[in-house]
C-alpha positions as CSV (number, residue, x, y, z in Angstrom):
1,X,10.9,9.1,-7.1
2,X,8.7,10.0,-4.0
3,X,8.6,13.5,-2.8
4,X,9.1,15.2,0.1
5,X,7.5,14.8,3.2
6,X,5.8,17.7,3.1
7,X,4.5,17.4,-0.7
8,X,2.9,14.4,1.2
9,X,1.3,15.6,4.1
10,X,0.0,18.8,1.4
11,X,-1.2,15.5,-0.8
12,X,-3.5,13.8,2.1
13,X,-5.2,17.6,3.2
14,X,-6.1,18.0,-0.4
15,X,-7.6,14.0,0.0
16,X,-5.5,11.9,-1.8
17,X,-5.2,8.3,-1.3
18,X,-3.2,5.3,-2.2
19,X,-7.0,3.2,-2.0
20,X,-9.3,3.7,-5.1
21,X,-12.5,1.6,-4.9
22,X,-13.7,-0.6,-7.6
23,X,-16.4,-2.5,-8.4
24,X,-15.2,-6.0,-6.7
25,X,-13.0,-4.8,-4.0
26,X,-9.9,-1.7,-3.8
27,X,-6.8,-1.2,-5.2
28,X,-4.1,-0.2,-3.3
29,X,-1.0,1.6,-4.5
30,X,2.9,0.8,-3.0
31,X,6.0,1.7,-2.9
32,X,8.1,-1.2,-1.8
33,X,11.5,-1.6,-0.6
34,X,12.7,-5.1,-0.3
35,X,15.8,-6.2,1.8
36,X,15.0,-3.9,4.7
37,X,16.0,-4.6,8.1
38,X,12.5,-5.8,9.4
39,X,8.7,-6.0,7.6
40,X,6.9,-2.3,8.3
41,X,4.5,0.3,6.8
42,X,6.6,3.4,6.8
43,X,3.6,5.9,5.8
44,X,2.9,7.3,2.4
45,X,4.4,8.9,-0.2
46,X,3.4,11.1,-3.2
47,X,5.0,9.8,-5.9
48,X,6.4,11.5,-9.3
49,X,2.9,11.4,-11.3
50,X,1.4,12.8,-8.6
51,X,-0.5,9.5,-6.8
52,X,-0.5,8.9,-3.4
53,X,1.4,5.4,-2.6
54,X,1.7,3.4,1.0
55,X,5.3,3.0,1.5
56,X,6.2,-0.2,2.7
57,X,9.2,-2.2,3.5
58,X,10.1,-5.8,3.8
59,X,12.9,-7.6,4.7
60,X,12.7,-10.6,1.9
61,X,15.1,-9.8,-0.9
62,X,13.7,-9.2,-4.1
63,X,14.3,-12.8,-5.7
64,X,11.3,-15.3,-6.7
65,X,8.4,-13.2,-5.5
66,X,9.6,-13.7,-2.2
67,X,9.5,-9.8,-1.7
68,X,5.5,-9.9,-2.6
69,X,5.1,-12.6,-0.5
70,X,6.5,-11.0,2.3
71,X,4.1,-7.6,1.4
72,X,1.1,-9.2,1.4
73,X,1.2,-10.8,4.4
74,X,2.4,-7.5,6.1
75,X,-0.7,-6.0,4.5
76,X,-2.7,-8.8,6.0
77,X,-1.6,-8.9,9.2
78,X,-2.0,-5.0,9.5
79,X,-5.1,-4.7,8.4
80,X,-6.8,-8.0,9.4
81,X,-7.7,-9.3,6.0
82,X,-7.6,-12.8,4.8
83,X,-4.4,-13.4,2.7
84,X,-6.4,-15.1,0.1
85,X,-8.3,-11.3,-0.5
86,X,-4.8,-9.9,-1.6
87,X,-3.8,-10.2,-5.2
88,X,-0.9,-8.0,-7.1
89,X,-2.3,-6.6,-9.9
90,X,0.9,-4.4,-11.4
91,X,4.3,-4.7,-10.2
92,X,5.4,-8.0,-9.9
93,X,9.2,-7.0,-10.9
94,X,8.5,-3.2,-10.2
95,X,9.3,-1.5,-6.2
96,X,5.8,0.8,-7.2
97,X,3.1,-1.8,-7.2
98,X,-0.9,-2.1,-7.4
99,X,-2.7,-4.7,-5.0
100,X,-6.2,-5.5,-5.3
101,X,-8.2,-6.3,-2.2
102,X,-11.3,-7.8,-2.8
103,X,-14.3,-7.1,-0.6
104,X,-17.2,-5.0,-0.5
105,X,-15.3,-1.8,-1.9
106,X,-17.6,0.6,0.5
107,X,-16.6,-1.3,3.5
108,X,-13.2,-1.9,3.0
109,X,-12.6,1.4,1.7
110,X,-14.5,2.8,5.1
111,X,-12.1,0.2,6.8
112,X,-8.7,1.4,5.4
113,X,-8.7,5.3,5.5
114,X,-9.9,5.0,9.0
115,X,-6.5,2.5,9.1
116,X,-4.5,6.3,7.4
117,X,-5.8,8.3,9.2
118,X,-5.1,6.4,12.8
119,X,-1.6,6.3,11.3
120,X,-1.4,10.1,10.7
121,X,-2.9,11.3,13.4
């Protein structure tokens, strides 16, 4: 269960993030809720075991994958990467999922906390 709001903001000061680099690309970790009223990134949130996750939503329902669909072409749109470059990792079936970008992992790591941090002021 995410925590509060605060617990978050206390999470990104100490420089958490829900991007890890690897050595083909980064992984990216989500909170998603499907059957929302429109596709969005809320923010983050810190979840239970401590990780930082992006909090999405999407307004697909849950059924076929049409939910993880509809996230990775949110997350493509919004940050301007190929489709193709986003792969679920962990998740499928799960609202707490790990996406892999792939990608220089310096570039597009560069790329998306300067993406968080525009978000959070």
């Amino acid at each position: 269960m995410p925590r509060s709001d605060c617990e978050t903001q206390r999470a990104a000061a100490a420089g958490a993030s829900p991007f890890k680099p690897g050595a083909d690309g980064v992984r990216v970790a989500v909170r998603l809720k499907p059957g929302a009223g429109s596709d969005r990134i809320q923010g983050t949130a810190l979840e239970a075991d401590g990780t930082l996750a992006l909090k999405c939503a999407v307004g697909a329902a849950a059924v076929d994958g049409k939910a993880n669909e509809a996230l990775v072409k949110l997350l493509a749109k919004s940050w301007q990467l190929p489709k193709s470059s986003i792969s679920l990792v962990r998740g499928k079936r799960d609202r707490r999922k790990l996406l892999h970008l792939a990608g220089d992992p310096a570039a597009l790591l560069a790329r998306l906390e300067s993406w968080l941090r525009g978000r959070h002021g």
